[in-house]
N, C-alpha and C positions, 0 to 999 in steps of 0.2 A: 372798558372797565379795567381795572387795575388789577394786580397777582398781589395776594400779599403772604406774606409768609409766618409762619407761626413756628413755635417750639412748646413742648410737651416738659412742663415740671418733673413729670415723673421717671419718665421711660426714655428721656431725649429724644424722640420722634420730632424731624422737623420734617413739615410739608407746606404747602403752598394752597391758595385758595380762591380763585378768582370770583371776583365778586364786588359789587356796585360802592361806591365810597358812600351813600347813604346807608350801606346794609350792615346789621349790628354783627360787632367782631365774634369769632368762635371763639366758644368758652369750656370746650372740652375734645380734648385727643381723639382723634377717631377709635384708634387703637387700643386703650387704657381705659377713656370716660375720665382723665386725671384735669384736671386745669391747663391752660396754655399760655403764653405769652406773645403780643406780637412783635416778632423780629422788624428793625429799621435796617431798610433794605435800599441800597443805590437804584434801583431800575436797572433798565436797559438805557444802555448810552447809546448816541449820535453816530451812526454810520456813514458817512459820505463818500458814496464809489462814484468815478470815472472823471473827467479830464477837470471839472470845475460844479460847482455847485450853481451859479446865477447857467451856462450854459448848459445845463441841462434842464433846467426849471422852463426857459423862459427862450422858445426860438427865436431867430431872429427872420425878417421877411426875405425871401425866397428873392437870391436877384434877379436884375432883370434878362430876359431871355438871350442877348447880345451878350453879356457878361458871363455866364457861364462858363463855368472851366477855367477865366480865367485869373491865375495867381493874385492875389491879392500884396500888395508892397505895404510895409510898416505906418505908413504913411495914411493907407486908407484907401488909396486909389491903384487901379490895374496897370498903370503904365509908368514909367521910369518919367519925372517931372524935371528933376533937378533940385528937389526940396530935401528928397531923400540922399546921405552918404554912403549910398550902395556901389559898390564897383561893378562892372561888368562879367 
């Protein structure tokens, strides 16, 4: 359910009111009984913490037990091919 926010005609009280987008808007100040208005409000924006957003949504399978540990090459594969221009 969404916050929505209102302002007070008379006494400028603004507060906030969480409640169903079918539910009918408030039509008087808590504070006063005066009329209200409902404020257009941004929301809450998009947070996105840590190294990527698809790699933390979505693991990938677990390698195979021989492969652990080790280094993975740009390439895709664990061992030095000669495809890769990696120096020693």
């Amino acid at each position: 359910m969404p916050t929505y926010e209102y302002k007070c005609d008379k006494c400028d009280k603004i507060f906030e009111v969480f409640q169903g987008i079918k539910d009918e808007p408030i039509k008087n100040c808590p504070k006063c009984k005066s009329k209200v208005k409902k404020l257009i409000s941004t929301g809450a924006g998009l947070i996105f913490k840590g190294k990527g957003f698809y790699q933390t949504d979505y693991k990938s399978a677990a390698p195979p037990d021989g492969e652990k540990g080790k280094p993975s090459l740009p390439c895709g594969k664990s061992e030095k091919c000669g495809s890769c221009d990696l120096e020693d």
